[in-house]
N, CA and C of each residue as an Amber inpcrd file, in Angstrom:
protein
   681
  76.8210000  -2.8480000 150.3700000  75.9950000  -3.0620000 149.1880000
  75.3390000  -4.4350000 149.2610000  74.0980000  -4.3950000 149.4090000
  73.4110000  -5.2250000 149.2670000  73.6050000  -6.4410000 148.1510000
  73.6640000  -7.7700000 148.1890000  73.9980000  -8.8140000 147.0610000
  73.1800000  -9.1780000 146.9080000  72.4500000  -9.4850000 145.6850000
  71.0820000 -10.1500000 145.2450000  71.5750000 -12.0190000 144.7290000
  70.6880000 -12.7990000 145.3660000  70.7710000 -14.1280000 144.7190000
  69.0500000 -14.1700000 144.2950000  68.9680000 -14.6490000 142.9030000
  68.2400000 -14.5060000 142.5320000  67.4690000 -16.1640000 143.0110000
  68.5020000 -17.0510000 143.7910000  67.2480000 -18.2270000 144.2180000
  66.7460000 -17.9360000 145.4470000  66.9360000 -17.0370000 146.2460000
  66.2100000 -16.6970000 147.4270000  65.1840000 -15.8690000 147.1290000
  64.4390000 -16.0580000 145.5440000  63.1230000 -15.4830000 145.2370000
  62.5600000 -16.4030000 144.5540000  63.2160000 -17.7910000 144.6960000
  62.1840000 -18.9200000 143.9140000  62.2640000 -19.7850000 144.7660000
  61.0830000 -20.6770000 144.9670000  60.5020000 -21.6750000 146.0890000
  61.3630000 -22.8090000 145.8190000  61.2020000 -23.5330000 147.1340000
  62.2980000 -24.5750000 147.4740000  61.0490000 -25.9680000 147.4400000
  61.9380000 -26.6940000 147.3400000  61.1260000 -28.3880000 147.1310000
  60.6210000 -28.4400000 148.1080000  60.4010000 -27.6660000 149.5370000
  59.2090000 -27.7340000 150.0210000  58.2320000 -27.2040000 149.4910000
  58.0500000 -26.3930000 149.3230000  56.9800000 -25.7750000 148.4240000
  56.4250000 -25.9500000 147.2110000  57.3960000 -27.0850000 146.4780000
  56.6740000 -27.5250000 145.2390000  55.9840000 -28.8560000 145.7550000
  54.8900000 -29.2460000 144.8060000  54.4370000 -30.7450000 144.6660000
  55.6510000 -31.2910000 144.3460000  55.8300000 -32.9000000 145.2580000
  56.7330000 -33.7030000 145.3560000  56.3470000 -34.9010000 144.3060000
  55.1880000 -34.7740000 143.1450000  54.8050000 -35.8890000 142.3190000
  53.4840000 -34.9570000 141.7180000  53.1730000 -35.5380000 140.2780000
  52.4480000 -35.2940000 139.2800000  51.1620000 -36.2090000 139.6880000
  50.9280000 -36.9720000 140.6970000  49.5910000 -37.8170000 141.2180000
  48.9200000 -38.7570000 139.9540000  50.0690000 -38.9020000 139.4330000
  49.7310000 -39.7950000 138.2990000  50.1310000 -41.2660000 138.3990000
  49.6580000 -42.0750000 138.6910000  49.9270000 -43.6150000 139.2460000
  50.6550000 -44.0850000 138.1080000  50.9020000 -45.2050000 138.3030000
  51.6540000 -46.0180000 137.2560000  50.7160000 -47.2820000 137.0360000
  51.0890000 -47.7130000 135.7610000  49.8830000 -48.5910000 135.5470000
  50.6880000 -50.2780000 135.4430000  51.5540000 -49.8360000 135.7460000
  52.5220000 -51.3140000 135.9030000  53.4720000 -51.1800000 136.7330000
  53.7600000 -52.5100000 137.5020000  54.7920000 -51.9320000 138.5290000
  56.3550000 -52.3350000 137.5120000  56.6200000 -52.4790000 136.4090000
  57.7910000 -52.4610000 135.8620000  57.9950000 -50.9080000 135.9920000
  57.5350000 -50.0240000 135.8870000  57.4440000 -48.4100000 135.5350000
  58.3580000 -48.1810000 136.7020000  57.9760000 -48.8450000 138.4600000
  58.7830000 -48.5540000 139.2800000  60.3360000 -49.5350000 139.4140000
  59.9550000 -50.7650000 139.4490000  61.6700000 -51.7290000 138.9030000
  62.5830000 -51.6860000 138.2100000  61.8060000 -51.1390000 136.7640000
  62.8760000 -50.9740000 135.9410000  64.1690000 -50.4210000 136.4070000
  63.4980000 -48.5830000 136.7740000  64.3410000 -47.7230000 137.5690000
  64.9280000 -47.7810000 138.3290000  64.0150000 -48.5810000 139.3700000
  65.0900000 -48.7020000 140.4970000  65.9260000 -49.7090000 141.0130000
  65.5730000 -51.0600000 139.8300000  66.7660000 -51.8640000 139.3400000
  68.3690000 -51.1070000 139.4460000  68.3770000 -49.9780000 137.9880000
  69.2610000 -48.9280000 137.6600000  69.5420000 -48.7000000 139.0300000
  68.9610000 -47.7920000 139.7740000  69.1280000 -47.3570000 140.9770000
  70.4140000 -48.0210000 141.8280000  69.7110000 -49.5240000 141.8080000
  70.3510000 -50.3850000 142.9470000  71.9380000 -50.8570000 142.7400000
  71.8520000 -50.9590000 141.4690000  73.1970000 -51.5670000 140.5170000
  73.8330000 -49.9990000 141.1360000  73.8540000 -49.0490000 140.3120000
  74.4880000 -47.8330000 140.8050000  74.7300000 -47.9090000 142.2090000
  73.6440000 -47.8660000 142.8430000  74.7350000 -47.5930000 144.2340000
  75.5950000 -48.6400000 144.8580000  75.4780000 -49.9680000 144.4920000
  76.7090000 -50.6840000 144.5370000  77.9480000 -50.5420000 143.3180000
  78.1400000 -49.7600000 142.3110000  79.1830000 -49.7810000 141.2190000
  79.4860000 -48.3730000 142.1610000  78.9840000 -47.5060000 142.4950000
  79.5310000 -46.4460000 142.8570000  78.9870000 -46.0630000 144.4480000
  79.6570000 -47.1960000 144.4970000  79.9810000 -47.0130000 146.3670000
  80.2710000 -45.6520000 147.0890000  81.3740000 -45.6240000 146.2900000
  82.6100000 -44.9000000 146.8010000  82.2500000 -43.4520000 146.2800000
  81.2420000 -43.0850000 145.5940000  81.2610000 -42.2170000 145.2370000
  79.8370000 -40.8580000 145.4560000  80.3180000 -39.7690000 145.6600000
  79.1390000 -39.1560000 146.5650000  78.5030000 -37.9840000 145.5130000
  78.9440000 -37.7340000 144.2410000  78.3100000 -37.1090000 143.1610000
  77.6890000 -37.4970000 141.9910000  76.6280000 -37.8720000 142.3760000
  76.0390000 -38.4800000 141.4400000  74.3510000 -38.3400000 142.2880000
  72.8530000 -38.5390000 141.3060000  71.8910000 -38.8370000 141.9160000
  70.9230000 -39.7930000 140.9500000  70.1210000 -40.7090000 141.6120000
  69.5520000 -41.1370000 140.4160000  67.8720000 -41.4750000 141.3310000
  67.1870000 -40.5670000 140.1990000  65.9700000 -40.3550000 140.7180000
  65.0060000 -41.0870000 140.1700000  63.8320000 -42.0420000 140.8740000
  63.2030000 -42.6250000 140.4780000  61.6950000 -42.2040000 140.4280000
  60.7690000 -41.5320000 140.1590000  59.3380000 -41.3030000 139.1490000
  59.4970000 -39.7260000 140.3230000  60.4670000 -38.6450000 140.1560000
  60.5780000 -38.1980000 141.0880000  60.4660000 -36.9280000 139.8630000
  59.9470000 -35.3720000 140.8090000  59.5360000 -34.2640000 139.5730000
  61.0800000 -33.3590000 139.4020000  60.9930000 -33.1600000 138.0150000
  62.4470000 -31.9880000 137.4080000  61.7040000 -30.9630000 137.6360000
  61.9220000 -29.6630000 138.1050000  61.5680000 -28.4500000 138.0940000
  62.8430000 -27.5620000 137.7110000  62.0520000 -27.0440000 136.3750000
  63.2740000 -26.4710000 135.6990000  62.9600000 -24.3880000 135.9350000
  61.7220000 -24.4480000 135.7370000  61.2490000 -23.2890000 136.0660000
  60.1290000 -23.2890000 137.2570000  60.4380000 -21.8140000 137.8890000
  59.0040000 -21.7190000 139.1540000  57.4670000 -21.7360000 138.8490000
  57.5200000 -21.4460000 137.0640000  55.9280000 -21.1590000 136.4420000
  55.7780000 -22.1190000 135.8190000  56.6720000 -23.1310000 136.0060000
  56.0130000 -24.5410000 135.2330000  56.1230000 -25.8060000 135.8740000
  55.0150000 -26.7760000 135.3070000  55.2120000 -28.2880000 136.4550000
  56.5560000 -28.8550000 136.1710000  56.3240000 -29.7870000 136.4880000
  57.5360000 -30.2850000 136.8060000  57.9120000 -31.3530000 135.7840000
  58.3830000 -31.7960000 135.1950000  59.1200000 -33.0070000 134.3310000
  59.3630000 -34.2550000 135.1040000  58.2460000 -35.3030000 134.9200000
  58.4980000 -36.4850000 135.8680000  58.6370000 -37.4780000 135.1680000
  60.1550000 -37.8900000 134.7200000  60.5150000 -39.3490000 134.0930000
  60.8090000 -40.3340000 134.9110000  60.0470000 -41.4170000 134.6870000
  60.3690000 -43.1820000 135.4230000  61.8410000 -43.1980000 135.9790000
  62.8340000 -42.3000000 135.6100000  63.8780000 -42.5150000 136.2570000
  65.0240000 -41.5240000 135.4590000  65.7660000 -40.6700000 136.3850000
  66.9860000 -40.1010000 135.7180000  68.0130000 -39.9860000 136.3060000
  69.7850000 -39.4550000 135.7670000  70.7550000 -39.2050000 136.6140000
  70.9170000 -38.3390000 136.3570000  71.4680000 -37.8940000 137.3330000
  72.5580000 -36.1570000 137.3270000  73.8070000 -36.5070000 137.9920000
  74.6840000 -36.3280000 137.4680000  75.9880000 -36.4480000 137.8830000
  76.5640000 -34.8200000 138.3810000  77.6400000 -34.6200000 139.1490000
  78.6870000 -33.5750000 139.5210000  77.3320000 -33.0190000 140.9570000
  76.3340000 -33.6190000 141.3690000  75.6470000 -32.9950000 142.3560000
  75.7470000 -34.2480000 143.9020000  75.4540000 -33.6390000 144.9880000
  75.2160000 -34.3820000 146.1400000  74.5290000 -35.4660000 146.4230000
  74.9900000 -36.6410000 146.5040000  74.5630000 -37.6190000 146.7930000
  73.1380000 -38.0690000 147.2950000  73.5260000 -37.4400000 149.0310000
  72.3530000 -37.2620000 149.6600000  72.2020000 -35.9540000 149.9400000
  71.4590000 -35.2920000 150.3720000  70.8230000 -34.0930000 150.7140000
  69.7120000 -34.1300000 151.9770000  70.6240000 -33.1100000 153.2940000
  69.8030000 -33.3150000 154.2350000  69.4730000 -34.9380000 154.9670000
  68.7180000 -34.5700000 155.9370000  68.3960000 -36.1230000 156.6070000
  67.2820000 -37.3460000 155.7660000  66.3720000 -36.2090000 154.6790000
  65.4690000 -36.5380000 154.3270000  65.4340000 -36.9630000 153.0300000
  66.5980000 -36.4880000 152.3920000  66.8690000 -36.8810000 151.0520000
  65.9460000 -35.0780000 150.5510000  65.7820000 -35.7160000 149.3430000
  65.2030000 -35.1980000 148.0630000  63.8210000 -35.0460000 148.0510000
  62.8110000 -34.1250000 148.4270000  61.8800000 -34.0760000 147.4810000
  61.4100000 -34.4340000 145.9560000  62.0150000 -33.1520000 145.5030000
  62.0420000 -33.3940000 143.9690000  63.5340000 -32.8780000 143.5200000
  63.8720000 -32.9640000 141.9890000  64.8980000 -32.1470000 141.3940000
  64.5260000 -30.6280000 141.4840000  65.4050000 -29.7280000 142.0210000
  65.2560000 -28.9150000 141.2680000  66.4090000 -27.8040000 141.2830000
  66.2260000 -27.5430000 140.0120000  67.7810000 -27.0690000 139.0020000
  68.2320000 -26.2340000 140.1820000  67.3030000 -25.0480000 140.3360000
  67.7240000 -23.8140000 141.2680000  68.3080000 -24.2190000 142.6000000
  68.0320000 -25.2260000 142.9560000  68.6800000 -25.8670000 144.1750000
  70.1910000 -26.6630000 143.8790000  70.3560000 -27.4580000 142.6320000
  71.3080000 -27.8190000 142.7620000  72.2860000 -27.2740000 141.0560000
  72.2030000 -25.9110000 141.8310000  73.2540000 -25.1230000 140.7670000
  73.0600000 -25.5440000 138.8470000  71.7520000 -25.5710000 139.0830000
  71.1180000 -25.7390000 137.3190000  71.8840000 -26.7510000 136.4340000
  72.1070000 -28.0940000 137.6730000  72.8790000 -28.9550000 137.1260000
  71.6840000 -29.5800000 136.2230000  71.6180000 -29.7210000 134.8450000
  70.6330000 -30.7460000 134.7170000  71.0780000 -32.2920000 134.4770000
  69.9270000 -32.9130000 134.4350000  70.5100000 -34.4320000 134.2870000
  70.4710000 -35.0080000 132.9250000  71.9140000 -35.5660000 133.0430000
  72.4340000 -36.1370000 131.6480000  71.5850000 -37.4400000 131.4340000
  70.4790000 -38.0160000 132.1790000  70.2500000 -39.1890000 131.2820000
  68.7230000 -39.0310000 132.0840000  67.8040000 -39.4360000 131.2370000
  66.3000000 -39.9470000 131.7560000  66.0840000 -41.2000000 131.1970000
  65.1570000 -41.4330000 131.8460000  64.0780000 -42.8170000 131.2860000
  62.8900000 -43.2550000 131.7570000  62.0970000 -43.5870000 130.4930000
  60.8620000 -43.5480000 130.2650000  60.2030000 -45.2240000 130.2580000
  59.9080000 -45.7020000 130.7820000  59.1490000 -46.9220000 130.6860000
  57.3190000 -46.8900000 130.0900000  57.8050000 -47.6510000 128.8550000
  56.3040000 -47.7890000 128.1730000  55.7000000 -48.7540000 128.9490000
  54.3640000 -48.4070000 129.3400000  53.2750000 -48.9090000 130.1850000
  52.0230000 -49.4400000 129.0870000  51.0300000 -50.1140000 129.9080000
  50.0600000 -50.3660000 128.4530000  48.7900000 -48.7680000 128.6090000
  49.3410000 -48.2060000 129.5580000  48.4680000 -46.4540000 128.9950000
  49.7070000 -45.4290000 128.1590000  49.7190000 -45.7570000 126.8280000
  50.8930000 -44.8650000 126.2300000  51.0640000 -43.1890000 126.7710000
  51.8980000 -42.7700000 126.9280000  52.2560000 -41.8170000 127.4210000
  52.7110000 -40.6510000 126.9180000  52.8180000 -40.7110000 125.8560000
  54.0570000 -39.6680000 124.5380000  55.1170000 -40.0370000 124.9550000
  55.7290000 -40.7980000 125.4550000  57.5390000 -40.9490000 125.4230000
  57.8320000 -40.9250000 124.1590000  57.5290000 -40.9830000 122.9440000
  58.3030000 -40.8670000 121.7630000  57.8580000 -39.9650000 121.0440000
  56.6170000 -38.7630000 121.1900000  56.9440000 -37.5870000 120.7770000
  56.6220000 -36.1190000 121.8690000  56.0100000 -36.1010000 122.4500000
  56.0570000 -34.8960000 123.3660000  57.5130000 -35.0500000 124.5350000
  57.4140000 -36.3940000 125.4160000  57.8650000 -36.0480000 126.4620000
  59.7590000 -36.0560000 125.6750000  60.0680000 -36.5130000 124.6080000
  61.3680000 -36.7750000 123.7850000  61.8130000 -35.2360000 124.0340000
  60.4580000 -34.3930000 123.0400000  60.3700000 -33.0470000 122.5960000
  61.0590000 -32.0510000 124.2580000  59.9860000 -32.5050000 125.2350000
  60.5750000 -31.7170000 126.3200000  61.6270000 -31.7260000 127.1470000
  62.2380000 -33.2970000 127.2190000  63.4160000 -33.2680000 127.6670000
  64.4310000 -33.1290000 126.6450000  64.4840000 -33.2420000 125.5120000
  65.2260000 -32.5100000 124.6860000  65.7890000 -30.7960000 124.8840000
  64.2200000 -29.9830000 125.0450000  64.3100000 -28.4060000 125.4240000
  64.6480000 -28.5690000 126.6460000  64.7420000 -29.5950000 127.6090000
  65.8170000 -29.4160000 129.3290000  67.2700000 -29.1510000 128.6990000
  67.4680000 -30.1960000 127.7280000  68.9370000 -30.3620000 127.2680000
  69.6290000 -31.7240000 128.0220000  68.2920000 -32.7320000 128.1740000
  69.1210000 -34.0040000 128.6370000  69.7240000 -34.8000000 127.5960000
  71.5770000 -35.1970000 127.7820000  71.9410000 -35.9610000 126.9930000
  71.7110000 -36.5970000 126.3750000  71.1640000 -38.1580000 127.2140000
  70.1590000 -39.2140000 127.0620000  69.0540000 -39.2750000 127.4540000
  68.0320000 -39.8090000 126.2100000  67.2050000 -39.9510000 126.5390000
  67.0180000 -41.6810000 125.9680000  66.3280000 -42.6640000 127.4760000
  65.8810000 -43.6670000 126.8340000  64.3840000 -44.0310000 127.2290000
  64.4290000 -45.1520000 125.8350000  62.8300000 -45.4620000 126.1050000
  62.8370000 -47.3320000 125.9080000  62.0040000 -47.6690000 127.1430000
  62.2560000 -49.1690000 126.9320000  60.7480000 -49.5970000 127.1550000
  60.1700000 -50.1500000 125.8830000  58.7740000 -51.0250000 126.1350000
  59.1710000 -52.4590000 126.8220000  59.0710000 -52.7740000 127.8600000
  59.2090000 -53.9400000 128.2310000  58.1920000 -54.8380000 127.6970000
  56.9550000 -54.1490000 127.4720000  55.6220000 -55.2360000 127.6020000
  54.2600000 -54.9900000 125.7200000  54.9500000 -53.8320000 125.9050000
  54.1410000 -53.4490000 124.6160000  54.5760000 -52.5760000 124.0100000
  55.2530000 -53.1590000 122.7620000  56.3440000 -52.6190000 121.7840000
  54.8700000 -51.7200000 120.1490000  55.2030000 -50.5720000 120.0380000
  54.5400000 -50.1700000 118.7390000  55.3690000 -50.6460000 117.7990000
  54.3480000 -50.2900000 116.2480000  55.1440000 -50.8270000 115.2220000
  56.3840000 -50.1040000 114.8660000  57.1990000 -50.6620000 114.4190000
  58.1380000 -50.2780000 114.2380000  59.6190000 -49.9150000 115.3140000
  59.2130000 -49.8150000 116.2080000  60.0410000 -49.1760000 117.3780000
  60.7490000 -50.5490000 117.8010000  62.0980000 -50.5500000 118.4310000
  62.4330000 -51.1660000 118.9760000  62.0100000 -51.0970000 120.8560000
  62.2950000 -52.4430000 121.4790000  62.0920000 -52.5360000 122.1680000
  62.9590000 -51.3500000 123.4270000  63.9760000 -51.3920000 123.0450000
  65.0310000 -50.2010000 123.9100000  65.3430000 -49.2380000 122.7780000
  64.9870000 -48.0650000 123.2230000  65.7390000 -47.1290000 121.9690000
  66.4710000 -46.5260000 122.6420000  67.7670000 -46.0020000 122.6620000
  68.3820000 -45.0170000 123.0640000  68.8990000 -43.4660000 122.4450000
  68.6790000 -42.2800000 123.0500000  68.6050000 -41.5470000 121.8210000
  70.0560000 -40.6060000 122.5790000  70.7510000 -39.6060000 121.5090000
  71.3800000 -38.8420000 122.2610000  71.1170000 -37.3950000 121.9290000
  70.9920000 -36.6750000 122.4470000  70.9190000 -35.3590000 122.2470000
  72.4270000 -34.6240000 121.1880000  71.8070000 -33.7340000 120.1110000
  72.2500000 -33.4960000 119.0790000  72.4920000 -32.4320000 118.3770000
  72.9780000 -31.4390000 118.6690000  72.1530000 -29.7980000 118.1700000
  70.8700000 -29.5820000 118.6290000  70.5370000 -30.1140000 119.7650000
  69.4460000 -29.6340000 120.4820000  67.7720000 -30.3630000 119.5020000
  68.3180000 -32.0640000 118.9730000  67.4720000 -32.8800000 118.5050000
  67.8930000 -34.4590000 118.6550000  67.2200000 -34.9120000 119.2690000
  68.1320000 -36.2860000 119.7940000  67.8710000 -37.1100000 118.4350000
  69.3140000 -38.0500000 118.9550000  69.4490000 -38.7920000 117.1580000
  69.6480000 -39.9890000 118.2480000  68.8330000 -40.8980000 117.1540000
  68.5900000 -42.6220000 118.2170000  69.8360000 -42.8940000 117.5760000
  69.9310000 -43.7170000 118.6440000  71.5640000 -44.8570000 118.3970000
  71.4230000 -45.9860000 117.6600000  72.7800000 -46.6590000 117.2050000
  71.8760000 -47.8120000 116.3260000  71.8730000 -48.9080000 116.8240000
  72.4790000 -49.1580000 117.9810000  72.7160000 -50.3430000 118.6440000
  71.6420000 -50.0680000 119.9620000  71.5730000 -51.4800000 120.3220000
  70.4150000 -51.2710000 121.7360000  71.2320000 -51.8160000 122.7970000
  72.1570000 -51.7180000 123.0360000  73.5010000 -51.6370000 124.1540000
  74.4210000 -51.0140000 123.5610000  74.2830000 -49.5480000 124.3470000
  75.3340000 -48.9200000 124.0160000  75.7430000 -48.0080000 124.8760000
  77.2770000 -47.8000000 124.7580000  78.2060000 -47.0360000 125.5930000
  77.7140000 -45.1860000 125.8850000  77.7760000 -44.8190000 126.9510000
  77.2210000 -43.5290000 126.9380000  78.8840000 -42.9400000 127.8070000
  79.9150000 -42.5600000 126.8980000  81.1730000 -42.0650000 127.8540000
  80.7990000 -41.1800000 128.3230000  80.2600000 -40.0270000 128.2530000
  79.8620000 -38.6890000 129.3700000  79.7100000 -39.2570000 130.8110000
  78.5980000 -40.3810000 130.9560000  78.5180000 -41.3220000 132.0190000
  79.6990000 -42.4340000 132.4830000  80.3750000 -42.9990000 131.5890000
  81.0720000 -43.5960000 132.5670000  80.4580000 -44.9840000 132.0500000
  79.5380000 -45.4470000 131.6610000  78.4060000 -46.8850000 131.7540000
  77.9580000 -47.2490000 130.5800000  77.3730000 -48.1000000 129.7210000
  77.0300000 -48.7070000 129.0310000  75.2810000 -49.0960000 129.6190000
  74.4870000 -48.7920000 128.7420000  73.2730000 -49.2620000 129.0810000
  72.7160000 -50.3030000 127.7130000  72.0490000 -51.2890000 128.6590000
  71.6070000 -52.6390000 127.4570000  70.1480000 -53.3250000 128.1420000
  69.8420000 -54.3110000 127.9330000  68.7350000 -54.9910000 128.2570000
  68.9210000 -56.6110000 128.3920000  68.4780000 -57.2100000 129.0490000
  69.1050000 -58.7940000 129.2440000  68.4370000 -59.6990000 130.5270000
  68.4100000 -61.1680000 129.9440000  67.6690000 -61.7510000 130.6600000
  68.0730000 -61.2420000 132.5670000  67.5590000 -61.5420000 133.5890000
  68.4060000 -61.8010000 134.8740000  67.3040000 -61.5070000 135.5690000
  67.8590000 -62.3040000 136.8790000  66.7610000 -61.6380000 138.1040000
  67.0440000 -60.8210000 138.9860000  65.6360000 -60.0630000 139.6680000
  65.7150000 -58.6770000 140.4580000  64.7680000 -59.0740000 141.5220000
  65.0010000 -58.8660000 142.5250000  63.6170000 -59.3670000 143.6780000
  63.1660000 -60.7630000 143.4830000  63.8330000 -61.2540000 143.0040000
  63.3120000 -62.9550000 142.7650000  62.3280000 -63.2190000 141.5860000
  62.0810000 -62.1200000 140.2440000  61.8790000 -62.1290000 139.7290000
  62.5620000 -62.0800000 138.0000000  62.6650000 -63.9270000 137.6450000
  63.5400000 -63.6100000 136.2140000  62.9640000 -63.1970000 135.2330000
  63.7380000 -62.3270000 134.7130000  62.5910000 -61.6450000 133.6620000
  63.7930000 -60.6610000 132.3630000  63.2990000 -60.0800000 131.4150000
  64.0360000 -58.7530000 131.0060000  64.0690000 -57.8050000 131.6430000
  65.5950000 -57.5060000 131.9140000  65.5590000 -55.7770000 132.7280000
  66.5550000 -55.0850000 132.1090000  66.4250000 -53.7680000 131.9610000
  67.5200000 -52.6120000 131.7380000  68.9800000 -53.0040000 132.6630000
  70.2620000 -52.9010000 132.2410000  71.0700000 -53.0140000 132.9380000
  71.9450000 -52.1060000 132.7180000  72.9440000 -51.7130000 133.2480000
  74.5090000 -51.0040000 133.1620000  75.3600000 -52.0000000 132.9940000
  76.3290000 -51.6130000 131.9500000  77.5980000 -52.5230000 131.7660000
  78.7110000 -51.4230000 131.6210000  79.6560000 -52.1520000 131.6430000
  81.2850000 -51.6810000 132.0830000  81.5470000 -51.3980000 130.8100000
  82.9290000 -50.6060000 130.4410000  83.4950000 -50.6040000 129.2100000
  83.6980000 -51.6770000 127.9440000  84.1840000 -52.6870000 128.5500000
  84.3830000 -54.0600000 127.7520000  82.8340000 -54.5970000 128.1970000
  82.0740000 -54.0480000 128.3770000  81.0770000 -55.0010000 127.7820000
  80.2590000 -55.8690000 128.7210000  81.1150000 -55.9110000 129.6750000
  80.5140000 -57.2610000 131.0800000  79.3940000 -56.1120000 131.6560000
  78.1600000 -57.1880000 132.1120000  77.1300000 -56.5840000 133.1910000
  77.1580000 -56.3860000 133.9970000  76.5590000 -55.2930000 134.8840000
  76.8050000 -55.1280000 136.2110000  75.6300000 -55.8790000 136.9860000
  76.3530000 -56.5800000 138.3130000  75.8170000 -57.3190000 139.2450000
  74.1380000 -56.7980000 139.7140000  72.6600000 -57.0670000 139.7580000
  71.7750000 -56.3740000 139.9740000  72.7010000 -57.1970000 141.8700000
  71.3310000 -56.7420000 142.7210000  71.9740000 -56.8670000 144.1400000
  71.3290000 -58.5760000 144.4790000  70.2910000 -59.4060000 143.6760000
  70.0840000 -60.3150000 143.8560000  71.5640000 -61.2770000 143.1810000
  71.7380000 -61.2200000 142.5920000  73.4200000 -61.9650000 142.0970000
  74.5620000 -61.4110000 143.0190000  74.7370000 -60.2570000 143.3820000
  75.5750000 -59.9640000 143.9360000  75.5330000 -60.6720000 145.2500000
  74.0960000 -60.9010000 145.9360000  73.7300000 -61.5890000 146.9420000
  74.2190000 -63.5720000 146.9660000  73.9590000 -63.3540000 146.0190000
  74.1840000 -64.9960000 145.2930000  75.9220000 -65.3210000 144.7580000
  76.4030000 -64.7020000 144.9310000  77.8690000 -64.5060000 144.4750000
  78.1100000 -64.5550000 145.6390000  78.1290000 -63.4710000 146.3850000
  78.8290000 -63.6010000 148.2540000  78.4680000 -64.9770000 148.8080000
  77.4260000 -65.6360000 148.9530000  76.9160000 -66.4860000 149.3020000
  77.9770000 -68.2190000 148.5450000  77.8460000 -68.4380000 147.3570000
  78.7700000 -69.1610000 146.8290000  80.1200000 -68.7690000 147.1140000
  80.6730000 -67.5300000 147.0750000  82.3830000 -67.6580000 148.0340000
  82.0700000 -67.7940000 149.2820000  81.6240000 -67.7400000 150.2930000
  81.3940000 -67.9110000 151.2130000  81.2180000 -69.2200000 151.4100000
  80.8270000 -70.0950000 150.9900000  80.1330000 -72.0040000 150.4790000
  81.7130000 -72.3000000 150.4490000  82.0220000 -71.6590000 149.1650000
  83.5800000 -72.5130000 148.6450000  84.8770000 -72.5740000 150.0500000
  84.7520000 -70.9300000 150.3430000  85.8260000 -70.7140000 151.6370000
  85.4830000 -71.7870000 152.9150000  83.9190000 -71.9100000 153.0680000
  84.0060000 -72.7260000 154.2060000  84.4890000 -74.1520000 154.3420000
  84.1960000 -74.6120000 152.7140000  84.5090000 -75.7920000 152.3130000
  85.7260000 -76.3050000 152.1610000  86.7380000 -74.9960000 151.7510000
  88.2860000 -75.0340000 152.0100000  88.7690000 -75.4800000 153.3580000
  88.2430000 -74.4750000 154.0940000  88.7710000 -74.6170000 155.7410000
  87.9230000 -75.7910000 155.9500000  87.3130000 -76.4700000 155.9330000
  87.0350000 -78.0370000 156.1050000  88.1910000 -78.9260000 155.6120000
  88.2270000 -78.6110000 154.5790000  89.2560000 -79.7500000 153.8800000
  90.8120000 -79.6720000 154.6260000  91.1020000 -78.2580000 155.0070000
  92.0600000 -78.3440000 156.1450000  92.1680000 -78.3630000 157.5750000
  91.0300000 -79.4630000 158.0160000  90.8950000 -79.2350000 159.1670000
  89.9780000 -78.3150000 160.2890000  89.7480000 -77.6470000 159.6010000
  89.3590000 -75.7410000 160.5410000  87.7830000 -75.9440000 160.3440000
  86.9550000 -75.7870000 161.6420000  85.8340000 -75.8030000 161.3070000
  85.3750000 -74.4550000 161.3730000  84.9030000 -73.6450000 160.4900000
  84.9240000 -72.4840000 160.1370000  83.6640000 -71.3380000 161.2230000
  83.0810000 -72.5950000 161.6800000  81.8380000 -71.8780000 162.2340000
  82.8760000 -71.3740000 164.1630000  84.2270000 -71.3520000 163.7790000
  84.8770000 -70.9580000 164.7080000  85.4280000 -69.2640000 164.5900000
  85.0180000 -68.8670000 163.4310000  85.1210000 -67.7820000 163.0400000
  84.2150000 -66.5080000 162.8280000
């Protein structure tokens, strides 16, 4: 008896467009994200289920485009995939996992992040949804909103660092630098509250123990560049 899988009748991320050909009109649209990005894959080294996609397309159905947010995660799916990575998301490929968190970076060409694109990743059924104007805040709105999905209507949070347990992380906003640039960026924080390292501090941290240790083994003698 013949077994039917019904995804060996819907097209694979080769066959879809790999992007919506819609530029970005600031390069925060691409940093923000892949700030997030970078922090993650050093907090979760060790860990191979998880993905976090940066201005990359959701394809939830074969008769419709694709859902392209500045940045999202999906957790319980494959790390990497293949030699090549990822095209795009898409559900039918990775067991209709969808992703528990997106994000939207306000640009100075407004976009609907706060009522259409809310509306559609809401009908995906993403947990979180956030939205961060770095540069040009409307009235009323805060600069980071975070919203959570709710009976299938996301309800904003009231704090603008706040804990997301489904994830594991805390998301907030805070001075620091990224690429040698100090500025405001989106960050991940731990349970209690502390920030996670972007990879320019983390760089700058190794570097100062490394200073102090050599400076030890001086003081006892040992010239370290023997090591």
């Amino acid at each position: 008896m013949l077994q039917y899988n019904r995804y060996d009748c819907l097209p694979s991320a080769e066959e879809l467009p790999d992007s919506d050909d819609t530029p970005v009109d600031n390069e925060l649209q691409n940093l923000v994200p892949n700030l997030l990005a970078a922090i993650l894959a050093m907090a979760w080294s060790d860990r191979l289920d998880w993905f976090f996609g940066v201005d990359m397309g959701i394809y939830f159905a074969p008769d419709q485009p694709a859902l392209v947010p500045d940045g999202f995660l999906s957790l319980g799916v494959e790390r990497f995939v293949g030699n090549n990575g990822r095209l795009s998301y898409v559900l039918w490929e990775e067991e209709d996992t969808i992703p528990i968190f997106a994000l939207e970076v306000v640009s100075k060409t407004y976009g609907g992040e706060y009522e259409r694109k809310k509306t559609d990743y809401a009908e995906l059924g993403i947990l979180y949804y956030v939205i961060y104007a770095p540069t040009r805040q409307r009235h009323r709105r805060r600069p980071l909103e975070i919203y959570r999905l709710v009976d299938g209507k996301y309800e904003l949070l009231p704090e603008e660092r706040a804990w997301l347990p489904e994830i594991g992380l805390g998301i907030g906003r805070e001075v620091g630098t990224y690429q040698g640039w100090q500025r405001e960026w989106l960050y991940w924080y731990d349970e209690a509250g502390n920030r996670m390292l972007a990879p320019d501090e983390r760089a700058e941290q190794e570097r100062q123990r490394a200073e102090k240790l050599a400076a030890k083994l001086r003081e006892l003698g040992v010239d370290p560049t023997d090591f």
